[in-house]
Residue, then its C-alpha position, 0 to 999 in steps of 0.5 A: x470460521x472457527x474460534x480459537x487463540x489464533x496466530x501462529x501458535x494455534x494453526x490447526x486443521x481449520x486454520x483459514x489461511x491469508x498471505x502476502x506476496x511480494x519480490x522481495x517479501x523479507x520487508x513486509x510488516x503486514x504479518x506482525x501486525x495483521x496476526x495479533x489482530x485475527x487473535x485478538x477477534x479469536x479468529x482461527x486465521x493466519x497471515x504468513x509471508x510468500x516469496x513470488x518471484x517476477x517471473x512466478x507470480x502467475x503461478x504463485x497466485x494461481x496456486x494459491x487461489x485454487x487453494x480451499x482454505x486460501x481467504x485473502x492476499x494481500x500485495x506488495x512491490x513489485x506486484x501492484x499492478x499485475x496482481x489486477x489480472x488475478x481478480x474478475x471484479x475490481x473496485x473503483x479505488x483499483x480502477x483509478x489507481x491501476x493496482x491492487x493491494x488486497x484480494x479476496x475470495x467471495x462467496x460466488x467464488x470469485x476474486x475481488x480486487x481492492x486498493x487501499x494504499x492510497x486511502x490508508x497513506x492519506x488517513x496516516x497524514x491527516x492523523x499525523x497533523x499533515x492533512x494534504x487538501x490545499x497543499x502542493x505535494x510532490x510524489x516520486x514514483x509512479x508505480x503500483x503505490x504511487x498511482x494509489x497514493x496519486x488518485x487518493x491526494x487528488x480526492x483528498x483535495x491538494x491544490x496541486x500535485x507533481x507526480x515524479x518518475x524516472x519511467x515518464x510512460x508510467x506518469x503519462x499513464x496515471x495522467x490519463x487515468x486522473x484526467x476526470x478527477x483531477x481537474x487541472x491539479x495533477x502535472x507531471x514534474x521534473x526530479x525534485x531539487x529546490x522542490x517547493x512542495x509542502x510534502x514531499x512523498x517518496x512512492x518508490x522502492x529506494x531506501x529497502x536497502x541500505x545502499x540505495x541511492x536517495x529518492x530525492x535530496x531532502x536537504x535542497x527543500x525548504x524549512x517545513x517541508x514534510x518528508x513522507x517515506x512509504x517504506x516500511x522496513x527499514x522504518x527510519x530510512x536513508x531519506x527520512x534520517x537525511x530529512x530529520x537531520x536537516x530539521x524537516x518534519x517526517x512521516x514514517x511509511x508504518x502510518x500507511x498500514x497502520x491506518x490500513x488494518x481497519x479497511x482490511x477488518x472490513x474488507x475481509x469480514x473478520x468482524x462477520x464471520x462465525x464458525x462454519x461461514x464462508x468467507x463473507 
């Protein structure tokens, strides 16, 4: 890989090319802070933003894996867990959280699919002074993130976690992913009202758009309570401007990418690459 100023002001002919998909994909922060990180290593690399609509993706995504200078994607709802079926080698953390947020394209040519969703939502807590092992957490949603942020609680060591959704097939189905590691801890739960959690987690797409009903009611829970929204844009939402304004802690959905750009350094092999190497 080529040394230069990166980003997009410096794209050239060399340029290796990353992206992230997503239905829709206007919300997603990953580019503005991805971007700064690739010119600050002086890689010649650029992470731009692709609309794959449902009912395209398979297209989408194989275009763009057949696609030469195509590195990496990176993905977002509501593609989490489809997005599986793109890669031939999955790693464990997609294995028990049953998505995908980032592929890469290996020297063999393979595709190989990670999760850190999870792994990034729990660093963002425990840096946050929220650390999760011994608490009761509620989770709503039970979708691509939330199965990731599931498995990543449960290894992180909550004493107990209620996993909340309005699709019950999907809760059943992280059950039975977790039964091995979960050890009696993880129980489907009922819509949070008076929810006696220590962190109250919402893992669904509501608060995107403004005029999304609320997850849950943060003004029924009690003194303490963490709020966590994973919703990165808008940054304050509906839920955490409820929550804050009740008096309850909150924790911002940025924490959980923020906390990801390291993984995705490594992940990607940005720190190994010189110029002329294949992706590593």
């Amino acid at each position: 890989m080529s040394h230069s100023a990166g980003g997009p002001q410096g794209i050239t002919g060399r340029t290796r090319l990353f992206a992230v998909l997503g239905d829709p994909v206007r919300q997603v922060r990953a580019p503005e802070m991805l971007n700064p990180v690739f010119a600050e290593l002086g890689l010649d690399a650029v992470l731009v933003p692709v609309h794959a609509p449902v009912a395209r993706l398979s297209e989408v995504v194989r275009g763009l894996q057949w696609t030469g200078n195509v590195d990496g994607l990176l993905v977002t709802v509501p593609h989490k867990a489809a997005a599986r079926d793109f890669a031939e080698v999955h790693s464990e953390a997609v294995r028990l959280a049953g998505s995908t947020n980032a592929l890469r394209r290996d020297p063999d040519g393979r595709w190989y699919a990670e999760n850190f969703d999870g792994t990034g939502f729990v660093a963002g807590l425990v840096a946050a002074g929220h650390p999760p092992a011994g608490k009761r957490v509620t989770l709503v949603g039970a979708g691509g993130a939330g199965g990731a942020i599931a498995a990543a609680l449960v290894l992180a060591g909550v004493a107990r976690l209620n996993l909340v959704d309005v699709d019950r097939a999907r809760v059943r189905t992280v059950l039975d992913r977790l039964s091995g590691i979960a050890g009696g801890r993880l129980h489907e739960g009922t819509p949070p009202a008076g929810d006696t959690a220590d962190v109250m987690v919402n893992a669904t797409p509501l608060g995107l758009r403004t005029d999304d009903p609320l997850p849950f009611d943060p003004t029924r829970l009690a003194p303490g309570t963490v709020v966590a929204d994973i919703i990165m844009s808008p940054r304050e939402t509906r839920l955490l401007r409820t929550a804050a304004s009740h008096g309850l802690p909150v924790h911002h959905g940025d924490h959980m990418l923020t906390h990801q750009l390291r993984l995705y350094r490594d992940f990607f092999g940005l720190y190994r690459r010189q110029d002329g190497e294949q992706p590593a």
